[in-house]
C-alpha positions as CSV (number, residue, x, y, z in Angstrom):
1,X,156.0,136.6,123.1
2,X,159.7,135.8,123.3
3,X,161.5,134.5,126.7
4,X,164.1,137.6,126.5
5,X,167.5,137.0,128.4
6,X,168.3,138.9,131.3
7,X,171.2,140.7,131.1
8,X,173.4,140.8,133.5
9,X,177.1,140.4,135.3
10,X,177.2,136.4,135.8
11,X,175.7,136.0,131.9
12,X,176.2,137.4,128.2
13,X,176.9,140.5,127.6
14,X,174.4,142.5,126.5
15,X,176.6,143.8,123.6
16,X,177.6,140.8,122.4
17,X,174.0,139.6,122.8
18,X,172.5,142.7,120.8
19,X,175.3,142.1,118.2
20,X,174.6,138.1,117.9
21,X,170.6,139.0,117.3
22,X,171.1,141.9,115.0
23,X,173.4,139.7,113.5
24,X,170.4,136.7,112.8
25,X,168.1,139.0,112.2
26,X,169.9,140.8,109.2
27,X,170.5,137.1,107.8
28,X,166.7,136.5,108.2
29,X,166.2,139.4,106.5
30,X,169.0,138.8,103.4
31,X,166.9,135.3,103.3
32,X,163.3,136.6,102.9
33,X,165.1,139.3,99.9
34,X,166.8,136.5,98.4
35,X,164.2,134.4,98.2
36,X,162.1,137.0,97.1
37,X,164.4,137.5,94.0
38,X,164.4,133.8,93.3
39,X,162.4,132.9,89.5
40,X,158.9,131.5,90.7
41,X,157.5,131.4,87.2
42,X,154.4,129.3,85.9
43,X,156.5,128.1,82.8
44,X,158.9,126.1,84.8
45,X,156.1,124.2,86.6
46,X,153.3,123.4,83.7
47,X,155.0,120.4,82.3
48,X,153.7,118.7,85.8
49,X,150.3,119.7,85.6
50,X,147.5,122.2,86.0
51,X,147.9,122.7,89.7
52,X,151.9,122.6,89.9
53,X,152.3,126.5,89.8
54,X,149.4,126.8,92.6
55,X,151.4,124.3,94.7
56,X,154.3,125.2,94.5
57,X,153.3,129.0,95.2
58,X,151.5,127.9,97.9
59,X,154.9,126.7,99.2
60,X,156.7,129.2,98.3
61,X,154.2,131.7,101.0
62,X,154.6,129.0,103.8
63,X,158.2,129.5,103.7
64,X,157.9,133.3,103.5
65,X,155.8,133.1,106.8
66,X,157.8,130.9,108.5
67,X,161.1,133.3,107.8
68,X,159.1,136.2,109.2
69,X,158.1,134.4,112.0
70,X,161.7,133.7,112.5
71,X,162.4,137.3,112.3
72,X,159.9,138.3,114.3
73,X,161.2,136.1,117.5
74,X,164.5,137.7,116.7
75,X,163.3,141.0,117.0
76,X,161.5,140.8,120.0
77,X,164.5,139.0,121.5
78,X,166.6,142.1,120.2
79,X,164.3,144.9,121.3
80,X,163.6,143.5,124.9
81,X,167.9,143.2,125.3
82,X,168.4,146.8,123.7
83,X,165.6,147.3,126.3
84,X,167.7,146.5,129.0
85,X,170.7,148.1,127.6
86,X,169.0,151.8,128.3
């Protein structure tokens, strides 16, 4: 769980905090699309071996969970600010 920011007078502004998150969380999400689009095909890896596709697919998901873990920080931080906002 996220350590969300308490908005108030002597801080941020909640605005400009909502708008900063929702801001890194559509990049997060542009990211995870893009590199969803990107060419992962097995042709472009067998001239290094039998297990050079695997790997490099297996890579491929590690980054994939590490951007939605990244968006998922972001949208906790976002929810508990528009939280606050009510």
């Amino acid at each position: 769980m996220a350590t969300i920011p308490t908005v108030h007078l002597n801080g941020t502004s909640g605005a400009d905090l909502k708008r900063e998150y929702l801001s890194a969380y559509e990049a997060i999400d542009n990211a995870i699309e893009t590199l969803a689009g990107a060419t992962l095909n097995a042709r472009d890896f067998y001239p290094q071996g039998a297990g050079a596709y695997s790997q490099a697919r297996s890579e491929r998901n590690a980054a994939f969970r590490k951007l939605c873990e990244a968006q998922t920080y972001v949208e906790e931080m976002l929810e508990g600010i528009c939280d606050q906002l009510r």
